[in-house]
C-alpha positions in Angstrom: 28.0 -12.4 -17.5 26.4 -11.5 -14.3 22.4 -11.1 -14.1 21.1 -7.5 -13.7 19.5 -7.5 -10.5 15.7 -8.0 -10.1 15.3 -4.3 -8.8 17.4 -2.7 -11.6 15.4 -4.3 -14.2 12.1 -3.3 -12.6 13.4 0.4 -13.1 14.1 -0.1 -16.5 11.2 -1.3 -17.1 9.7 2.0 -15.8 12.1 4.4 -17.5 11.2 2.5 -21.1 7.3 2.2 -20.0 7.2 6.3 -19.8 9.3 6.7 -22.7 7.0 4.1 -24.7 4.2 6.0 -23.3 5.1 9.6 -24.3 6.4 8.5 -27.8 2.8 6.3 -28.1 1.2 10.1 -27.5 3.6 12.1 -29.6 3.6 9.5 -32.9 -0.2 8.4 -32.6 0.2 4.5 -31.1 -2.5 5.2 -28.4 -4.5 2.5 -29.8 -1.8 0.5 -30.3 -0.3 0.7 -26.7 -3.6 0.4 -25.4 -4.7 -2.9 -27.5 -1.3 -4.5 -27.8 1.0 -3.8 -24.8 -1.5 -2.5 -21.9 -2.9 -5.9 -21.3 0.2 -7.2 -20.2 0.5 -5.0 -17.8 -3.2 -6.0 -16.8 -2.0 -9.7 -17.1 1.1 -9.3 -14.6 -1.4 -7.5 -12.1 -3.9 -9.8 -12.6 -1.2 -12.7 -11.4 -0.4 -10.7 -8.4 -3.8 -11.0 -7.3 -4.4 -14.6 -8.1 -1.5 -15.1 -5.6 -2.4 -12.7 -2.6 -5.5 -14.9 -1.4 -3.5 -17.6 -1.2 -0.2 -17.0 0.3 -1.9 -14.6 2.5 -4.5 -17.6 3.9 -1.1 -20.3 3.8 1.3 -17.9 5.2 -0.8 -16.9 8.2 -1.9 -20.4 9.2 2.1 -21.6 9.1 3.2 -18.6 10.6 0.8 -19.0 13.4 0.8 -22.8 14.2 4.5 -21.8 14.1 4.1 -19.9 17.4 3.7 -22.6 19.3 1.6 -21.3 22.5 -1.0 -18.7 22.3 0.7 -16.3 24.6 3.6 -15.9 22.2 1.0 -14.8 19.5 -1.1 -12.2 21.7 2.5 -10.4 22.4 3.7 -10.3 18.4 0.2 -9.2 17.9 0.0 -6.7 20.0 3.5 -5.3 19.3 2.7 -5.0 15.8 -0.7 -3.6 16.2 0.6 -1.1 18.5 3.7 0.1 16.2 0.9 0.1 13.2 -1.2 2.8 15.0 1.9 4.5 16.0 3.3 5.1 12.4 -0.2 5.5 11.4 -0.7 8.8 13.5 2.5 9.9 12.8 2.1 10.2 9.1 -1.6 12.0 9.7 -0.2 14.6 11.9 2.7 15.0 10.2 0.6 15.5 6.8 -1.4 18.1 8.9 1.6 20.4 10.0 3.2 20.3 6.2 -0.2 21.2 4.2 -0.7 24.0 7.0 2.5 25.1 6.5 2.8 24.8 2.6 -1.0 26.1 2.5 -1.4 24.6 -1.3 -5.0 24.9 -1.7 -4.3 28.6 -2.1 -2.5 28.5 -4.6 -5.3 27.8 -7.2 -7.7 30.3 -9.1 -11.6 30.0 -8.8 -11.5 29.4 -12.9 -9.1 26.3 -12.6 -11.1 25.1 -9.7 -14.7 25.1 -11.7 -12.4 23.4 -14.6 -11.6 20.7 -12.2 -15.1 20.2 -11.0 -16.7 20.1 -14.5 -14.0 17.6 -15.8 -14.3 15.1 -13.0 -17.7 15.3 -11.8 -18.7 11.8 -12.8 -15.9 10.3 -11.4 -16.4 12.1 -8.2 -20.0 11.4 -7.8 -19.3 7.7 -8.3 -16.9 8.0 -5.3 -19.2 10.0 -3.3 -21.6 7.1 -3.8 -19.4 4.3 -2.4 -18.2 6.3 0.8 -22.3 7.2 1.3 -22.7 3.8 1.5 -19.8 3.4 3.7 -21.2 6.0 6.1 -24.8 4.4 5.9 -23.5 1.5 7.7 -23.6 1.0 11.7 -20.5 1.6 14.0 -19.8 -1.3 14.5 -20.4 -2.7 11.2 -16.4 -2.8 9.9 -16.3 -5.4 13.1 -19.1 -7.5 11.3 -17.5 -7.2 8.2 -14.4 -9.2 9.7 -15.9 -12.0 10.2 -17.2 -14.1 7.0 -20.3 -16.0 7.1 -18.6 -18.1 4.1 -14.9 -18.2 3.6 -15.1 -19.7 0.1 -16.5 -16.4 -1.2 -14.1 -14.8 0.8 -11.2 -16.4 -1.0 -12.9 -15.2 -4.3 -12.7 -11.4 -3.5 -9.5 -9.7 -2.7 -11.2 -7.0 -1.1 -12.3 -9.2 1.5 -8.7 -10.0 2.5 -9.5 -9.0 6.6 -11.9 -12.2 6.9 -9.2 -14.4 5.0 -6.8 -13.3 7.7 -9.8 -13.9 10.6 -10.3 -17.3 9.1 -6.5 -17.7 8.6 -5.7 -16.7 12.1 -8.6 -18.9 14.0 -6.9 -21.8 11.8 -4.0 -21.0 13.2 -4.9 -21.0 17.0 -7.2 -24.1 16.4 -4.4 -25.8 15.1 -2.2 -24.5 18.2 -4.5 -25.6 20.7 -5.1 -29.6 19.5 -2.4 -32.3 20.3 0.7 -32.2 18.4 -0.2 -35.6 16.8 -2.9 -34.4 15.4 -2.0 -31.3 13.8 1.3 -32.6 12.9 -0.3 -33.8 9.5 -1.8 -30.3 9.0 1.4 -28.6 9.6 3.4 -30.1 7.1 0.8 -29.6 4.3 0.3 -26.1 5.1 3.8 -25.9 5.1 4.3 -27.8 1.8 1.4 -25.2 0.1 3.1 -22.6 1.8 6.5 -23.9 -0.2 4.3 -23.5 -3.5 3.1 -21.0 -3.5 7.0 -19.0 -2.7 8.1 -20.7 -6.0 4.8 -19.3 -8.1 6.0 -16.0 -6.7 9.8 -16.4 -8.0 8.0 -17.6 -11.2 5.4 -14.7 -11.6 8.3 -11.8 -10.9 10.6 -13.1 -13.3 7.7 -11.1 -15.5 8.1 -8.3 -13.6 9.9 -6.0 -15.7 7.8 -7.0 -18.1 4.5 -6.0 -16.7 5.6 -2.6 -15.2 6.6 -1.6 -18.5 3.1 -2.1 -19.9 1.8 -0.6 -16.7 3.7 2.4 -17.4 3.3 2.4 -20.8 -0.8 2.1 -20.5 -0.6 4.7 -17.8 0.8 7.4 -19.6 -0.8 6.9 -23.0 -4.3 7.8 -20.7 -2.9 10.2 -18.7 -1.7 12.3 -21.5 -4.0 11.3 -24.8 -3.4 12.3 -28.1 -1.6 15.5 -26.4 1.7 15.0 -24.9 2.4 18.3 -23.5 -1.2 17.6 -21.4 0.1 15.4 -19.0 2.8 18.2 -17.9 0.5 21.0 -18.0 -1.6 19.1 -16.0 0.9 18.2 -13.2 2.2 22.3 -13.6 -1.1 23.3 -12.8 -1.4 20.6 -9.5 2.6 21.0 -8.6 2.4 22.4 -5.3 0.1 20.2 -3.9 2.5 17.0 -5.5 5.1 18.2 -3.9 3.9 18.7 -0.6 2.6 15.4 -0.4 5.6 13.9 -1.8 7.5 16.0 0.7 5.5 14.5 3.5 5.6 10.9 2.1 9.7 11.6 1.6 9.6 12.3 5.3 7.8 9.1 6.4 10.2 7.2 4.2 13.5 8.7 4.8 13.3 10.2 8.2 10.5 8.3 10.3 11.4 5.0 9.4 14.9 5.3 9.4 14.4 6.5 13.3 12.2 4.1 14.2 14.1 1.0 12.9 17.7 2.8 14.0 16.1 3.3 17.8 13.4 0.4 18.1 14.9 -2.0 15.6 18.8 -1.8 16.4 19.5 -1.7 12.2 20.9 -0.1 9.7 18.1 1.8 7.6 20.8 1.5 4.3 20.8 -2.2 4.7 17.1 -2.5 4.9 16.4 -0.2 2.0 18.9 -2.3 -0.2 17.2 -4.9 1.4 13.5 -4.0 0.1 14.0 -2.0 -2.7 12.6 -4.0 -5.3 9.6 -4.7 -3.1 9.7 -1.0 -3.4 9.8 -0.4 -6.9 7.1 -2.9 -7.6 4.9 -1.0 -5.0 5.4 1.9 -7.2 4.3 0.5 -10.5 1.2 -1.6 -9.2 0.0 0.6 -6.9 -0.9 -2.2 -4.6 0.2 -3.2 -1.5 -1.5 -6.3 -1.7 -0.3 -7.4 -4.8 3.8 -6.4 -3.5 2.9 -8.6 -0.7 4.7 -11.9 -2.2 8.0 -9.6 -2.7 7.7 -7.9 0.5 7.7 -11.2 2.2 10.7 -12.9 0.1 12.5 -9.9 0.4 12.1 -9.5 4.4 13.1 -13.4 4.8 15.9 -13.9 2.5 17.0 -10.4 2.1 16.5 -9.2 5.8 16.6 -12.4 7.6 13.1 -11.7 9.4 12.0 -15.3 10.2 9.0 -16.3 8.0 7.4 -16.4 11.9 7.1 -12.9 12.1 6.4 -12.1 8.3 4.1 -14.7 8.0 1.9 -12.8 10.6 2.5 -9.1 10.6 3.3 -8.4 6.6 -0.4 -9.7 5.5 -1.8 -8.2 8.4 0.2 -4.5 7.3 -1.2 -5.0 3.6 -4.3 -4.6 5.2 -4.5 -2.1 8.1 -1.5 -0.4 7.8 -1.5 2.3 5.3 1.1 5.1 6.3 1.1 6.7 3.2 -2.5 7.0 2.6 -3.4 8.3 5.4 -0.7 11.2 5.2 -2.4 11.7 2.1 -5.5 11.7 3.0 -4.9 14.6 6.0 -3.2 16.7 3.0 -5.8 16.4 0.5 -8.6 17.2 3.0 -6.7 20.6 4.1 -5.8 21.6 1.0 -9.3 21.6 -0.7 -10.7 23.2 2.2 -7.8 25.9 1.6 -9.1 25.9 -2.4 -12.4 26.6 -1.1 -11.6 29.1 1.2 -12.0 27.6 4.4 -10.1 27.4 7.7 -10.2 24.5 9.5 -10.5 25.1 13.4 -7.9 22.6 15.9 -10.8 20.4 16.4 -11.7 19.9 13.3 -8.4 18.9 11.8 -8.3 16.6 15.3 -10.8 14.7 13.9 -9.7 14.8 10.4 -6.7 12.8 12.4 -9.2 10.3 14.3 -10.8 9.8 10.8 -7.8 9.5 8.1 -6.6 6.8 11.0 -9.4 4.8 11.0 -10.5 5.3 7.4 -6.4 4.3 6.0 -7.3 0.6 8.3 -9.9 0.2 6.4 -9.0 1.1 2.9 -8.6 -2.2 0.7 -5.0 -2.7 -0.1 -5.9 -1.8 -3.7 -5.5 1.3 -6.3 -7.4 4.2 -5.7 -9.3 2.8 -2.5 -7.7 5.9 -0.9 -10.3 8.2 -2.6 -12.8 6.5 -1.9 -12.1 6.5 1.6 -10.9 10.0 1.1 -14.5 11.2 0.9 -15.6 10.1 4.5 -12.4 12.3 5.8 -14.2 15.0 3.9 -17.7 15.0 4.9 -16.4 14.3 8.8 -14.8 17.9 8.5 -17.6 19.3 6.8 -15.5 20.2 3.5 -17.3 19.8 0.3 -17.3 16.8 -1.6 -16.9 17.7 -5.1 -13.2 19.3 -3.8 -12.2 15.3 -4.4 -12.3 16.8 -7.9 -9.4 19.3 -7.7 -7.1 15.9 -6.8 -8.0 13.5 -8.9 -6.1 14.3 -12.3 -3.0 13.3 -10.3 -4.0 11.1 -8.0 -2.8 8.0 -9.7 0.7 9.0 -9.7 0.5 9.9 -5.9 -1.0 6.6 -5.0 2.0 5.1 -6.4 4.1 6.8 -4.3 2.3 6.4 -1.2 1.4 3.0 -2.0 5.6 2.7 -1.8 5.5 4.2 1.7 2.9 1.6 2.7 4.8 -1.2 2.3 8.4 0.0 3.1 6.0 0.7 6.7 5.1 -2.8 6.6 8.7 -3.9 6.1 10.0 -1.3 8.8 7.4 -2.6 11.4 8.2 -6.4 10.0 11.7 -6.0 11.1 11.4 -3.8 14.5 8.9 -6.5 15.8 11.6 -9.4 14.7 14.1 -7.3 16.2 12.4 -7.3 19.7 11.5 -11.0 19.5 15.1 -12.0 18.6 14.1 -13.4 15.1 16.6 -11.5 12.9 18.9 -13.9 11.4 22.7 -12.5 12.0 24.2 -15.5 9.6 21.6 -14.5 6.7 22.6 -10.9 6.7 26.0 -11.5 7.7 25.9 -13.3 4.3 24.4 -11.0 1.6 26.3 -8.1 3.4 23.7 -6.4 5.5 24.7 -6.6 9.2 23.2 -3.4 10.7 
């Protein structure tokens, strides 16, 4: 009998998780799912992690010793940078003209909104903490914090991922500009580890459905309590503004993209989508773009036929700075509290509620619920109160699964427009699994 596909099992892993998860509530196995199944979940995540450091550092140096001359790496680099930015903006602006549009924030009553600031002021003060000390820090200080004074403790902190990649990437060049002789040696270890490390990855995701089911499981069980009709009511009461941020993050996903690797990328947006869908799904349940980043790579190369050249480089550099989705959320959020507290936001302030949600999404850690954190600079930059953050947060989880999604499937879309224009799409792979676009 043929294998279900990776993908398929990933979603029914998610349809049982929430099913588990509201029957856990109903039946009284809270404890249970939270003692017995949740930490497999936390396990699976957990092994995720313990692979990002690595394939990101191994990846990088192959892909960039790979490139052969320095000049060919300054024009893949600035290519992707450029397209980053692009999509970036996009999804900022385009968050601004649906939340003005929608106008979501008006939709809720002064008592719900002093019921949303009593219930999370904790967490939000613990957020408004971090982004102080965020904002405390000197202008130039996210360029110090590129560069790591050790790269040992570096490796040790996934939230340091940008001076793995610096370290990674001056590897790279070093190794480009020394005789061949000499780095021949190098090479073919790197490239060995790099080998690995791809088989850990087949290893860890054949635990994938697995994990998301305890994910989802754990998820819903503390979403909803000892109350299942909570988590709905909940969700009611927040609808609107769900739906217009999924409506802008649907937009990103299936009208954006689909443009931009139809003109720029010459392919066919169904075959990429079949192409990265469990990349996708597992983006959904983990809510981390840097823990997807081992699937978004095998899928792109065997499923895509990106050469590992061009994933190698601009997939662990998208996990990072490119975050379409959360910054389309972030543009959304900010409006839409100021509309809950009765404010109207001039031009100029939402223009820099556009500078700021671009340059905060860079450098949001490729992690769950950095968003918020980031979220609060966006605030305080447009003068909106901070404790609004506390009107979004009973279903932010849920939406930075969803926008988590749109992060990567940006990383894959820019992945494949910059292998497009450097001729690195493989016509015999896809010709193969059946996606010539």
């Amino acid at each position: 009998m043929k294998k279900l596909a990776l993908h398929w099992q990933i979603l029914i892993g998610m349809v049982l998780g929430v099913a588990w998860g509201i029957s856990a509530s109903s039946f009284g196995l809270i404890e249970f799912t939270a003692d017995w199944i949740k930490p497999f979940g936390t396990i699976f995540i957990n092994l995720l992690k313990l692979i990002a450091v690595p394939l990101v550092l191994v990846s990088l140096i192959t892909g960039v010793a790979s490139l052969s001359d320095i000049s060919k790496l300054s024009r893949i680099g600035t290519k992707t940078i450029g397209l980053y930015l692009m999509t970036t903006l996009l999804a900022v602006v385009l968050g601004l003209v649906i939340v003005n549009i929608a106008e979501p924030g008006k939709a809720f009553s002064p008592e719900k909104r002093e019921e949303f600031k009593a219930q999370y002021a904790g967490a939000t003060d613990q957020r408004s903490s971090a982004a102080a000390a965020v904002e405390e820090q000197g202008p130039l200080q996210a360029l110090v914090d590129i560069v790591p004074d050790n790269i040992f403790a570096a490796m040790t902190n996934n939230a340091s991922m940008l001076q793995v990649i610096f370290f990674a990437l001056l590897f790279g060049i070093a190794l480009i500009m020394i005789p061949r002789d000499k780095s021949g040696p190098v090479n073919i270890f790197f490239e060995s580890v790099n080998l690995v490390i791809l088989k850990m990855v087949d290893i860890i995701m054949m635990a994938a459905p697995y994990g998301v089911f305890a994910l989802l499981a754990g998820l819903v069980v503390e979403f909803a309590g000892d109350d299942p009709s909570a988590a709905a009511e909940l969700l009611l009461v927040l609808g609107y503004y769900c739906i217009v941020v999924t409506a802008g993050l649907a937009i990103m996903m299936f009208v954006v993209y689909p443009l931009l690797i139809k003109i720029l990328g010459k392919s066919s947006y169904v075959d990429f989508f079949k192409g990265i869908f469990p990349a996708q799904m597992l983006a959904l349940s983990t809510s981390s773009s840097a823990a997807t980043l081992p699937v978004t790579m095998e899928r792109c190369e065997e499923r895509l036929g990106i050469n590992r050249e061009i994933t190698s480089f601009v997939l662990p550099l998208g996990a990072t700075i490119n975050m379409d989705g959360t910054s389309l959320y972030q543009s959304v959020a900010a409006v839409f509290i100021a509309q809950a507290y009765g404010m109207d936001l001039s031009l100029a302030a939402q223009a820099g509620i556009v500078l700021t949600a671009t340059l905060a999404s860079i450098g949001s850690a490729a992690v769950p619920g950095a968003g918020v954190v980031m979220l609060v600079i966006v605030l305080q930059q447009a003068g909106i109160p901070i404790e609004g953050i506390a009107l979004i947060l009973a279903p932010d989880r849920l939406l930075d699964m969803l926008r988590t999604t749109v992060n990567v499937t940006g990383d894959a879309a820019v992945a494949m427009i910059v292998a497009h224009s450097e001729g690195q799409l493989h016509p015999p792979v896809l010709e193969d699994i059946g996606l010539k676009g």
